[in-house]
C-alpha positions as a printed Julia matrix, in Angstrom:
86×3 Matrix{Float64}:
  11.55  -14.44   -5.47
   7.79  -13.75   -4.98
   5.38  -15.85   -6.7
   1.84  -14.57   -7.86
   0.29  -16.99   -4.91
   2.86  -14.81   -2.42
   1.68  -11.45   -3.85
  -2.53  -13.03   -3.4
  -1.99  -13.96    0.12
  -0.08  -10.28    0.58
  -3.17   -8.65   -1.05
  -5.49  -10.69    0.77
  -4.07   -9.68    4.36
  -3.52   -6.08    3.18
  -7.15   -6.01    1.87
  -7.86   -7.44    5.71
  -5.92   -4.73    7.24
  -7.55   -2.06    5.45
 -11.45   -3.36    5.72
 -10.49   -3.03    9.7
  -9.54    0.56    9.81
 -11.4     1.37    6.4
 -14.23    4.01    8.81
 -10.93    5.6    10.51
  -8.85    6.04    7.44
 -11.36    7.25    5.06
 -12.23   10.18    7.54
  -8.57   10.81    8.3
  -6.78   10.37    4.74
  -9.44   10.15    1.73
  -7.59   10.44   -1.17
  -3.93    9.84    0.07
  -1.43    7.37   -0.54
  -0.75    4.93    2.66
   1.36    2.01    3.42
   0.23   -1.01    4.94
   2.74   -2.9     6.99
   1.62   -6.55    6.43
   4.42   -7.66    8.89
   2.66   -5.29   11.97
  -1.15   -5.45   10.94
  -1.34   -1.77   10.28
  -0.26    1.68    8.81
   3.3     2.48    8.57
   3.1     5.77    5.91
   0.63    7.95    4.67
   1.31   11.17    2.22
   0.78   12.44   -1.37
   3.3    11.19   -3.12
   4.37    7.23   -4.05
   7.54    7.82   -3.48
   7.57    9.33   -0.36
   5.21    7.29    1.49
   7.5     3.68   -0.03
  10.61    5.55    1.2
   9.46    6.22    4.45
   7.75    2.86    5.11
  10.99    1.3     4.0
  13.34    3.66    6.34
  10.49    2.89    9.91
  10.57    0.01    9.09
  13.24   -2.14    7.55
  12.3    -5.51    6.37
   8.81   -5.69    6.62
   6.66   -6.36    3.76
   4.26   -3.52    2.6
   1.36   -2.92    0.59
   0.69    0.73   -0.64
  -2.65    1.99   -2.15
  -4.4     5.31   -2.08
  -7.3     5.66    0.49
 -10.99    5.4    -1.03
 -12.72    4.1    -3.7
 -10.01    4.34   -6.31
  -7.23    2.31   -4.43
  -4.51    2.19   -7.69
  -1.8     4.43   -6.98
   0.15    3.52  -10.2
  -0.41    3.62  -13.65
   1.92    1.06  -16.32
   2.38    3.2   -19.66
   2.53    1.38  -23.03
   6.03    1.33  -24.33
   7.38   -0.02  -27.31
  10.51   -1.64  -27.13
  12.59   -2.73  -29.98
């Protein structure tokens, strides 16, 4: 089970990884969803869609631990609706 001090150390390395290739990837893939392979120190996956780039990360590279955000200022690459459950 991941705790929330696993998931700040992953964010903290992925945050790494990204600030290192931040000049590359911005040219290259502004505005498109990547996957960060925390396990390899780099870029697994890169497309459009969330979906596609987890799916592909996963099938590279099974068992590593990723970190997907969209390239740019706007990094979120999910949004949580508001549901009511009863």
């Amino acid at each position: 089970m991941i705790t929330l001090q696993d998931f700040d150390e992953l964010d903290q390395k992925a945050k790494h990884i990204y600030e290192a290739h931040k000049e590359e990837w911005e040219k290259l893939y502004d505005g498109k969803i990547i996957a960060i392979d925390i396990d390899a120190n780099d870029m697994v996956s890169v497309g459009d869609h969330l979906r596609d780039v987890s799916l592909d990360a996963r099938k590279e590279r099974p068992g590593h631990r990723f970190f997907v955000r969209r390239v740019g200022k706007n990094p979120a690459v999910a949004r949580l609706r508001n549901r009511n459950y009863t």
